[in-house]
Structure formats: C-alpha cells, structure tokens
Backbone as a chain_set.jsonl record, in Angstrom:
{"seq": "XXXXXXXXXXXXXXXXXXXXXXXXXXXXXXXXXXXXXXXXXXXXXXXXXXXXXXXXXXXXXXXXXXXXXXXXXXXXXXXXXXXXXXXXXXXXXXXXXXXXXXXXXXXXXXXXXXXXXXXXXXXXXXXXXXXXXXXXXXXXXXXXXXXXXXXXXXXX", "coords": {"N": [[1.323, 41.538, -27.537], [3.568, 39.648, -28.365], [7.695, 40.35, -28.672], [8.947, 41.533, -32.222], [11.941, 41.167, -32.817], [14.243, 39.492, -30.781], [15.253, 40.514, -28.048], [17.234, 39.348, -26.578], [19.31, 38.422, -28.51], [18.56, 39.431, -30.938], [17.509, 38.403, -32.855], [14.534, 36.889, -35.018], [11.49, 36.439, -33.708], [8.983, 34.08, -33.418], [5.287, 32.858, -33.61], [4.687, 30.207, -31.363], [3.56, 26.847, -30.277], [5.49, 25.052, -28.862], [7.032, 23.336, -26.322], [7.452, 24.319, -23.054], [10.03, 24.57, -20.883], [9.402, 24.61, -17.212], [10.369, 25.166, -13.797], [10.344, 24.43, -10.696], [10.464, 24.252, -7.408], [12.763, 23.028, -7.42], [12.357, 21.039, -9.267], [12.164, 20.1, -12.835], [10.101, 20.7, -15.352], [8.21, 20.164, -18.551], [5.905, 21.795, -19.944], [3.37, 22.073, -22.489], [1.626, 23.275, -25.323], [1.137, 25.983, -24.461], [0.5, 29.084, -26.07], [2.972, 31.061, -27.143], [6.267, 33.635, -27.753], [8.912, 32.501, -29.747], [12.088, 32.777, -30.274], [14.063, 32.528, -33.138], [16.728, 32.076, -33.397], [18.134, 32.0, -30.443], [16.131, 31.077, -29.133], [15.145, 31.864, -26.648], [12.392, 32.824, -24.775], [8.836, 34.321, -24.89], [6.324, 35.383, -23.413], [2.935, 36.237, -22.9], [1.09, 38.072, -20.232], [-1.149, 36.28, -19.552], [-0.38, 33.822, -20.28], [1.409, 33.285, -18.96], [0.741, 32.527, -16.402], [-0.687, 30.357, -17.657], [1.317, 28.548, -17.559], [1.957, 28.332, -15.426], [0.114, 27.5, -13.781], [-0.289, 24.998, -15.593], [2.163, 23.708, -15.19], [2.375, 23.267, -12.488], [0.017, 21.396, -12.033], [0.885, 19.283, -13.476], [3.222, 18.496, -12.111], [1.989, 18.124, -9.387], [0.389, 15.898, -10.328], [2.427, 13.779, -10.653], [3.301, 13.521, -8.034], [1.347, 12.259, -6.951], [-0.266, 14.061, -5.576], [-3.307, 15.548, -3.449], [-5.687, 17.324, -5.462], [-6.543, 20.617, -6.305], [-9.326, 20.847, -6.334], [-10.222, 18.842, -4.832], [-9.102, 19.412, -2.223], [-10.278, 21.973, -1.669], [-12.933, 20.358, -0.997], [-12.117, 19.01, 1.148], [-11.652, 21.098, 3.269], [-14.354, 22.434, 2.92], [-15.978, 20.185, 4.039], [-15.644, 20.496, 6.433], [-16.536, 22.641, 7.223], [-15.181, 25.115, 7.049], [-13.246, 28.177, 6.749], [-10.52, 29.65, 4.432], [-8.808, 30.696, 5.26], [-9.258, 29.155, 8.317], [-8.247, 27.058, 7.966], [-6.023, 27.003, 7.439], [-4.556, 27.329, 9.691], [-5.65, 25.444, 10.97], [-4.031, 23.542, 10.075], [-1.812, 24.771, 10.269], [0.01, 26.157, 8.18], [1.141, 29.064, 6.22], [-0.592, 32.188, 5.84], [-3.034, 32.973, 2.962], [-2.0, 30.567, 1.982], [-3.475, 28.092, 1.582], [-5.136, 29.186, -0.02], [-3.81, 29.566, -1.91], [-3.125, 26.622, -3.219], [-5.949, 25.873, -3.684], [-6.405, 27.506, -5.549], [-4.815, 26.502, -7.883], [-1.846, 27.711, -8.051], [0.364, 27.114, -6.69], [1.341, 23.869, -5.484], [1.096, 21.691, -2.351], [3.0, 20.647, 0.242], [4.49, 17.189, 0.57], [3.889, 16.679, 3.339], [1.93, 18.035, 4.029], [-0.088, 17.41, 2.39], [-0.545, 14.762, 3.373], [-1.078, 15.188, 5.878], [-3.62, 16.281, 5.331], [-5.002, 14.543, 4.139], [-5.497, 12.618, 6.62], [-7.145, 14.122, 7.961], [-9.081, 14.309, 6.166], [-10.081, 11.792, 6.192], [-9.879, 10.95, 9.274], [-11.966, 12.996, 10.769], [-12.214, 14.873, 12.943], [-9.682, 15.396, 14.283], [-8.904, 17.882, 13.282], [-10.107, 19.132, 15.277], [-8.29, 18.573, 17.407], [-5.798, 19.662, 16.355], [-5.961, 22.309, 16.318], [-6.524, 22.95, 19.29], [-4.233, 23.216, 20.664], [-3.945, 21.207, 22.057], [-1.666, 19.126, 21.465], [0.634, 20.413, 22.294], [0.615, 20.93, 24.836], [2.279, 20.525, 27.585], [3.946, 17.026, 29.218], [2.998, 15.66, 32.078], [5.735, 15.374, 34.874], [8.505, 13.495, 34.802], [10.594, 11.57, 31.497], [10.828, 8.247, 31.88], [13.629, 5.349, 32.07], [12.838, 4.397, 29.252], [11.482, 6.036, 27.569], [8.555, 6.932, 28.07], [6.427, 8.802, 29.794], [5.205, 8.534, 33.515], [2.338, 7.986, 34.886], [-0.134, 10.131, 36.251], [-0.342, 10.655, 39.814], [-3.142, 10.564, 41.678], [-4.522, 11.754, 44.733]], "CA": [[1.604, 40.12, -27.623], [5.249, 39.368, -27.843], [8.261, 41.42, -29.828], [9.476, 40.654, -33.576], [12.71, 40.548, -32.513], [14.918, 39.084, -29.641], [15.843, 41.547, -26.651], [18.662, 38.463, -26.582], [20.278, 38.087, -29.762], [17.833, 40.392, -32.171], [17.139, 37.054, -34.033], [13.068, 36.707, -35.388], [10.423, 35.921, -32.976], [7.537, 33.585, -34.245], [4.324, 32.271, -32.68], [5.185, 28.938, -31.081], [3.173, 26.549, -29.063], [6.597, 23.913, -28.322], [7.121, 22.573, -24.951], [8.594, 25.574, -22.568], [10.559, 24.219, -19.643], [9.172, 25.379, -15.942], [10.871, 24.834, -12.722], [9.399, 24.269, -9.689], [10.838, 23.768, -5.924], [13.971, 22.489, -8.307], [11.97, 20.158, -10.41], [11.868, 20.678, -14.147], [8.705, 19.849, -16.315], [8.013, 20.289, -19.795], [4.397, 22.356, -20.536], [2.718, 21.976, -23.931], [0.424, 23.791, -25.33], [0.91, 27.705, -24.141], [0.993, 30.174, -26.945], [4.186, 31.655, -26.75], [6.443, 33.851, -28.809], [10.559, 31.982, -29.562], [13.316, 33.242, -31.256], [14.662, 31.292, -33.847], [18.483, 31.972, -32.995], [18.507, 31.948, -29.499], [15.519, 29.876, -27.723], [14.376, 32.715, -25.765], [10.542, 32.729, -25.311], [8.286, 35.662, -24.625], [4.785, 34.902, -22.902], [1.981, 37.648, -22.243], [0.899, 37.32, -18.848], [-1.984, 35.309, -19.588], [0.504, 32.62, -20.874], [2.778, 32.816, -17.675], [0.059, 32.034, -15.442], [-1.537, 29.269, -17.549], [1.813, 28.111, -18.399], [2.433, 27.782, -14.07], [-0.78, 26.096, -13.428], [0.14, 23.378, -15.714], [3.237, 22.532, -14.034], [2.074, 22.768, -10.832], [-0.621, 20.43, -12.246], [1.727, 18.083, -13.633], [4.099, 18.035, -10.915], [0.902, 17.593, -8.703], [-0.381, 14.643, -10.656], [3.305, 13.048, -10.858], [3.526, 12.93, -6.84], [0.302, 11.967, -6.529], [-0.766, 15.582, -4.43], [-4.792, 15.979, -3.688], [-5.922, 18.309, -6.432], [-6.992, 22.115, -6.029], [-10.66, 20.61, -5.694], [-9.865, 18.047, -2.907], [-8.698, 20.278, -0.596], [-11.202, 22.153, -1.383], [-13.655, 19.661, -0.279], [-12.012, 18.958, 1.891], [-12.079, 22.04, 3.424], [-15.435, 22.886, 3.007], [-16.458, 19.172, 4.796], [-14.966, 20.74, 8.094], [-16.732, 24.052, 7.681], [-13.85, 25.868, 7.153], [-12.964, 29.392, 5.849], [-9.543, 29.089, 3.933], [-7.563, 31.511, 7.256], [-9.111, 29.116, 9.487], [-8.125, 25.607, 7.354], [-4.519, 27.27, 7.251], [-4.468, 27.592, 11.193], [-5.397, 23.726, 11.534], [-2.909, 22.814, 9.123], [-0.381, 25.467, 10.54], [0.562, 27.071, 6.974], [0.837, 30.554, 6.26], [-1.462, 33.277, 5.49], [-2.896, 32.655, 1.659], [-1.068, 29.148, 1.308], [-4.576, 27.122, 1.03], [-5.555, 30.07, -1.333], [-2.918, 29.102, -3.698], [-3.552, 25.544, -3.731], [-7.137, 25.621, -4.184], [-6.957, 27.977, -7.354], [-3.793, 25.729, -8.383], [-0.851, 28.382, -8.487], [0.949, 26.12, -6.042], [1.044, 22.682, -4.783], [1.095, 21.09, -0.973], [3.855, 19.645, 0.588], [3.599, 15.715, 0.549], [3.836, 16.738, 4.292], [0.606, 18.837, 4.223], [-0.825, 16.688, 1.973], [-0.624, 13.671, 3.933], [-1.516, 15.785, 7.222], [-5.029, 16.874, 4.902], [-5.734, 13.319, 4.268], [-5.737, 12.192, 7.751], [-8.274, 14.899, 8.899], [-10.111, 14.011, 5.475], [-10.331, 10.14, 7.274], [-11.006, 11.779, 11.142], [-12.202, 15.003, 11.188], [-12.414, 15.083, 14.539], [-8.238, 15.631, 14.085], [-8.85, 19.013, 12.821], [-9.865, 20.137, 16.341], [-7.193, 18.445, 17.815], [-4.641, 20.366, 15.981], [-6.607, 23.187, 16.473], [-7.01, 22.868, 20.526], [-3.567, 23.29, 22.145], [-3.696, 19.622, 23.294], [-0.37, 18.305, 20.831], [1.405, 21.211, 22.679], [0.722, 20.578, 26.537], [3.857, 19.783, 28.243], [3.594, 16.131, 29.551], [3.698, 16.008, 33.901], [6.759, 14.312, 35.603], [9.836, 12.902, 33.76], [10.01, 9.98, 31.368], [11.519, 6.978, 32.472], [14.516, 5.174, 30.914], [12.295, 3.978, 27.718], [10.864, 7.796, 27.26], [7.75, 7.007, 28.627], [5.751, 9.464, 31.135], [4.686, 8.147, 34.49], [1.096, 8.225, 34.945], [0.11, 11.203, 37.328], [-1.124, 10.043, 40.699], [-4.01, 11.401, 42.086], [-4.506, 11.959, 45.698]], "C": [[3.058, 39.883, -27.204], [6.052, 40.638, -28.857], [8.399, 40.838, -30.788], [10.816, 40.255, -33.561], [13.495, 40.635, -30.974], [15.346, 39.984, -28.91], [17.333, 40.752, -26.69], [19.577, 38.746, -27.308], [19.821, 39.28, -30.854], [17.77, 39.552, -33.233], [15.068, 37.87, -34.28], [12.231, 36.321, -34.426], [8.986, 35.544, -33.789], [7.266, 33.445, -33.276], [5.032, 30.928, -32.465], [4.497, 27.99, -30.005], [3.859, 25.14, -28.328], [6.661, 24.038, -26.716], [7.939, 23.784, -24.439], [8.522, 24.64, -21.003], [10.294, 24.984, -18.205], [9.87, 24.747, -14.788], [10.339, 25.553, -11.708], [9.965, 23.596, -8.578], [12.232, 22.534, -6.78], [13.698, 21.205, -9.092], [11.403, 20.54, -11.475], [10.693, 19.986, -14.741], [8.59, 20.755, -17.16], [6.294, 20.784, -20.037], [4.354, 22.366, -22.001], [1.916, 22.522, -24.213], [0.315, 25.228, -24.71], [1.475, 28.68, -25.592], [2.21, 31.216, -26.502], [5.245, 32.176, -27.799], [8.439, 33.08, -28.587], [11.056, 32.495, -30.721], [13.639, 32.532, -31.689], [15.759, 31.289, -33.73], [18.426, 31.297, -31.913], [17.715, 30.847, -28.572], [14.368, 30.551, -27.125], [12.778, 32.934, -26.224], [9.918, 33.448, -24.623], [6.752, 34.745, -24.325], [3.996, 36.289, -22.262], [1.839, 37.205, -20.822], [-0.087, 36.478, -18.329], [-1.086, 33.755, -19.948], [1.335, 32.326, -19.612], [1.804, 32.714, -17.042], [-0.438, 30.82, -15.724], [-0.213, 28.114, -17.621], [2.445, 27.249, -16.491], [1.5, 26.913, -13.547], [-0.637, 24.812, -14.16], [0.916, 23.051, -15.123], [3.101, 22.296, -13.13], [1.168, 21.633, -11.2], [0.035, 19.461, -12.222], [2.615, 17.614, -12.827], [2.946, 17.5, -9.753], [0.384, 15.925, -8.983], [1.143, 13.663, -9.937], [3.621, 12.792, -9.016], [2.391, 12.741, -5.95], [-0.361, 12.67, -5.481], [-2.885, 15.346, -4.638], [-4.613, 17.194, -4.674], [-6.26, 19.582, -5.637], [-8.904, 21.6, -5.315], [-11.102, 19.611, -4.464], [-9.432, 18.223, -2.138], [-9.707, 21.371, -0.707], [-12.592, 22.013, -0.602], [-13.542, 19.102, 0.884], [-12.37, 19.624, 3.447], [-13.474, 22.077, 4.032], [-16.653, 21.675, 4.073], [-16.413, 19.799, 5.864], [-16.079, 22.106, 8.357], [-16.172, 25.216, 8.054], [-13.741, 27.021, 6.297], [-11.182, 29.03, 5.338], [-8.329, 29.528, 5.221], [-7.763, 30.159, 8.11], [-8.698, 27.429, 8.987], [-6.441, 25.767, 7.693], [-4.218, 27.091, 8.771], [-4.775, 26.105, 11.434], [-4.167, 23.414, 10.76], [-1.107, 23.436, 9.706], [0.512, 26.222, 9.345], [0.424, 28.888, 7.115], [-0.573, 31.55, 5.567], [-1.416, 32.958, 3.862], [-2.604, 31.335, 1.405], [-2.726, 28.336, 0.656], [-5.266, 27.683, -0.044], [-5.125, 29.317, -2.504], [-3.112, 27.533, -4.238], [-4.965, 25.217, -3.969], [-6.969, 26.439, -5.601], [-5.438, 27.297, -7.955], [-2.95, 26.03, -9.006], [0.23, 27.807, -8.22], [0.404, 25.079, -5.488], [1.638, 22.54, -3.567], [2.524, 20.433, -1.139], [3.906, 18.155, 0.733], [3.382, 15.912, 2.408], [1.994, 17.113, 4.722], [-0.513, 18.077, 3.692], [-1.3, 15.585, 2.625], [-1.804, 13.85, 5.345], [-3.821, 15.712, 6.551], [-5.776, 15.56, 4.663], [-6.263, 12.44, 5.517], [-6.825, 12.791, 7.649], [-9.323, 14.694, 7.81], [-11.159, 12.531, 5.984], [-10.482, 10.344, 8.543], [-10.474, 12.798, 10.886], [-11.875, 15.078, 12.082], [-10.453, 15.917, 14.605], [-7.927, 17.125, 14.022], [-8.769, 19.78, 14.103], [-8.797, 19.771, 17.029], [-6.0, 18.986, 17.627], [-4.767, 21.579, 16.134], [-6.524, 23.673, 17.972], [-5.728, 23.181, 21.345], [-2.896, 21.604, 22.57], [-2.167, 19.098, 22.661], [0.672, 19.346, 21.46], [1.673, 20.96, 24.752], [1.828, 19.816, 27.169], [3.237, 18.103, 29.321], [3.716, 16.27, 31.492], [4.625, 14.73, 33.822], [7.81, 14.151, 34.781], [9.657, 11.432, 33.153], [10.94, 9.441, 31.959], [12.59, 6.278, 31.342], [13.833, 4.767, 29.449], [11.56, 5.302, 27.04], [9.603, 7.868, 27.518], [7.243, 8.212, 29.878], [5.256, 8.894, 32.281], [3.355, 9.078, 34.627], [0.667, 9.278, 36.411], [-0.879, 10.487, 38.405], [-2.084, 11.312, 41.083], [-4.344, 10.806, 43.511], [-5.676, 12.813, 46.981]], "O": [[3.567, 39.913, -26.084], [5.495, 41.51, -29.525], [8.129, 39.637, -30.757], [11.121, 39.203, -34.122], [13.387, 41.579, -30.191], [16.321, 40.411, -29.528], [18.395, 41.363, -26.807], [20.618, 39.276, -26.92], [20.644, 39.93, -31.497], [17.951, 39.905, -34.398], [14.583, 38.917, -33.852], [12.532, 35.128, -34.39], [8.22, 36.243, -34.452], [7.917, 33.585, -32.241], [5.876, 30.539, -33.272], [4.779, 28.241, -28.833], [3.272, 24.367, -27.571], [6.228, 25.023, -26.117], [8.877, 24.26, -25.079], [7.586, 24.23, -20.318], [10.974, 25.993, -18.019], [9.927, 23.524, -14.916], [9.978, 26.728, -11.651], [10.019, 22.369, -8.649], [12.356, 21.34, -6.504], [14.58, 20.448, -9.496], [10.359, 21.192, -11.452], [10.435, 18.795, -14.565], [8.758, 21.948, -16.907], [5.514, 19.879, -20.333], [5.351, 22.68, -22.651], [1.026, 22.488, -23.364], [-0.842, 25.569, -24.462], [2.639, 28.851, -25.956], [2.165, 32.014, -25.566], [5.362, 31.448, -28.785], [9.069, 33.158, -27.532], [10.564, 32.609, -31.843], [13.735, 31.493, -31.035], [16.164, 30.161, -34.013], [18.599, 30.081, -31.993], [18.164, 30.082, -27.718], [13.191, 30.203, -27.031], [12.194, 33.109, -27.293], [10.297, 33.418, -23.452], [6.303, 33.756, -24.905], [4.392, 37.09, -21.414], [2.351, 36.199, -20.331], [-0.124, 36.002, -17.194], [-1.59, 32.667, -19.67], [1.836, 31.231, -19.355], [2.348, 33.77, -16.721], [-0.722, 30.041, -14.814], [-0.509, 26.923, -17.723], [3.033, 26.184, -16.307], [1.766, 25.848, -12.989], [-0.795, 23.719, -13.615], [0.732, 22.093, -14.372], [3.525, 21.257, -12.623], [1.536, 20.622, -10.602], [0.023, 18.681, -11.27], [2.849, 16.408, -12.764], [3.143, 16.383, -9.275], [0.103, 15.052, -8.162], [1.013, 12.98, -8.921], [4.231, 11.754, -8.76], [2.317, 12.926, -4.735], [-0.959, 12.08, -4.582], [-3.517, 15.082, -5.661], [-3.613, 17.912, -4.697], [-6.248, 19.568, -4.406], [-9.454, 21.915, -4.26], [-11.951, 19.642, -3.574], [-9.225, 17.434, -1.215], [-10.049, 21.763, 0.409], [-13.211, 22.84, 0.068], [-14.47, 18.733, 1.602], [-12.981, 19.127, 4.393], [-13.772, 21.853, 5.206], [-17.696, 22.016, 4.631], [-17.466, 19.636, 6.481], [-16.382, 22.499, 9.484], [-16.435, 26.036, 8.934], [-14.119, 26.913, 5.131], [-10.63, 28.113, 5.945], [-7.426, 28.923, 5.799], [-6.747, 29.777, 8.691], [-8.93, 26.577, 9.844], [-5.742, 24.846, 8.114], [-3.196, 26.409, 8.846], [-4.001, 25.549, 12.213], [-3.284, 22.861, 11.416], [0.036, 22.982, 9.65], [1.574, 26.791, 9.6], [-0.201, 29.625, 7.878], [-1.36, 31.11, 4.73], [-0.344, 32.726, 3.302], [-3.101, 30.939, 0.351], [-2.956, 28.113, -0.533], [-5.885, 27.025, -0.88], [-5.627, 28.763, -3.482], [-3.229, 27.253, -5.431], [-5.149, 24.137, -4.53], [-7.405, 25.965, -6.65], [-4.994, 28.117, -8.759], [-2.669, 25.499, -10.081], [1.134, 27.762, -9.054], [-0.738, 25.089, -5.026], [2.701, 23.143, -3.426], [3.052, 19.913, -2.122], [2.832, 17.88, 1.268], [2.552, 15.106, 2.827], [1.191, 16.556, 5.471], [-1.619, 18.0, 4.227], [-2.503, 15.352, 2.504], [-2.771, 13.187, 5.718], [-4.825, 15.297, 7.129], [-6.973, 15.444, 4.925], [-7.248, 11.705, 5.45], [-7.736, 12.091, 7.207], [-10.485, 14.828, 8.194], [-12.372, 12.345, 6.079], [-11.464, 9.762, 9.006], [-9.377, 13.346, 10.783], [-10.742, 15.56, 12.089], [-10.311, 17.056, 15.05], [-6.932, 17.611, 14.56], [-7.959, 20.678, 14.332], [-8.141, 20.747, 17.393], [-5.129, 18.909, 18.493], [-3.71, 22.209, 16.121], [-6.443, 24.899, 18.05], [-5.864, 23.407, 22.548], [-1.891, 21.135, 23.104], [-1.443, 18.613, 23.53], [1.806, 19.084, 21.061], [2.639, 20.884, 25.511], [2.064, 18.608, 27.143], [2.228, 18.162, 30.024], [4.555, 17.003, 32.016], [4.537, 13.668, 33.205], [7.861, 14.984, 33.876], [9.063, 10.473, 33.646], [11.839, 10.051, 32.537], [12.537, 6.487, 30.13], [14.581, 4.916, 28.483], [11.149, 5.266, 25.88], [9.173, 8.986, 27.234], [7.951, 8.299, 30.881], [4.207, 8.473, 31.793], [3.236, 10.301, 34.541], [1.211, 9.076, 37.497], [-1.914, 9.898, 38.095], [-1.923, 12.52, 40.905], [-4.459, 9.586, 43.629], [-5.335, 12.906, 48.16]]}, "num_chains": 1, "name": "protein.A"}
C-alpha cells in the first residue's frame, strides 16, 4: 500500500482520500476521491500505482471537460465512423505513433488544435481523405500576384 512513515520528514502516514493536486501541460486541478496515503507533518502523499493512474485519468478528464475537448469515446466514434485503425486515424490527423491510443483510453487529452481538426472530419468525412491524399501539400503552378493569389494555369 503506502509506508507508516514519511521518506520526507518521518512524520505518520494515514489513509486519506483529500483532494491531491495534478498538473497537466502547466495546468493545475484538484482530484477527489483517490485513496491515497498523507503525512500529517509534511503533505507528502504516497499513491500505489493503481491510484496514480486513476488519479491521471481524472485530471485529464476534468481538464478535458473544462475546455470543452471531445471525450475518449468521441474520438472513438469518431474514428471508427471513418473505418479507421487508431495508426491510420493518427496519419490523417498527422499525430504521433500511440497519440489516438492515449486519448481514447483517456491517459491524455487532444490539443484544442486536434480537436477542432477531429470535428471537422466528424462534419465532412470526405476531409479525412483529403488530408490523407497529398493534395494540401502540392506546390501551387506559376507565381501569385500582388494580392497572393495564383494565376489560373492556361491550357494550350
């Protein structure tokens, strides 16, 4: 479980299930509710490793809810609308290896960037192959013109 006393101070360690502070991409949130062992001198709080995992999916939760992120199961569905394996969801989206992993089992949360991106293609699919295809990469022909426009290619 935890020790009896502090590695810190060598104060008492009780059971405790008070609010333990998590930080996250430098935003702090308050979890409730994880069995956890605290020293009564010092503060310091001991968590098995069942406790530090449930204690990260809440905050990611709560930080999730608080910037209004799709959940773990709406990118899921998302997902799975397209006919997508999670490698090949990451490759439309452009994330790394694992990333859609972690936000479907809800270790981490989306960027509002990614998020935003996942809502589009939730509203046209069709988008997915487009990001997918090459085509947002194809160098434009000719030069633009003073307003940054392309001149339309003649054909001959």
């Amino acid at each position: 479980m935890y020790p009896k006393t502090c590695a810190e101070c060598g104060g008492r360690v009780h059971a405790s299930r008070d609010a333990i502070p998590f930080e996250i991409r430098g935003e702090s949130v308050l979890v409730e509710g994880v069995d956890h062992g605290r020293c009564d001198n010092c503060g310091e709080a001991y968590l098995t490793l069942a406790a530090t995992e449930q204690l990260q999916q809440e905050a990611v939760r709560l930080l999730r809810e608080a910037h209004g992120l799709l959940s773990p199961q709406e990118i899921r569905d998302i997902r799975r609308s397209l006919g997508l394996s999670q490698a090949a969801f990451e490759a439309v989206l452009g994330v790394g290896a694992k990333t859609v992993v972690r936000w479907e089992k809800g270790t981490v949360f989306q960027s509002v960037t990614a998020d935003r991106l996942m809502r589009l293609i939730r509203h046209r699919p069709e988008l997915a192959a487009t990001l997918t295809s090459g085509q947002l990469y194809a160098a434009p022909q000719g030069c633009p013109d003073s307003a940054g426009a392309f001149p339309a290619r003649a054909h001959g």
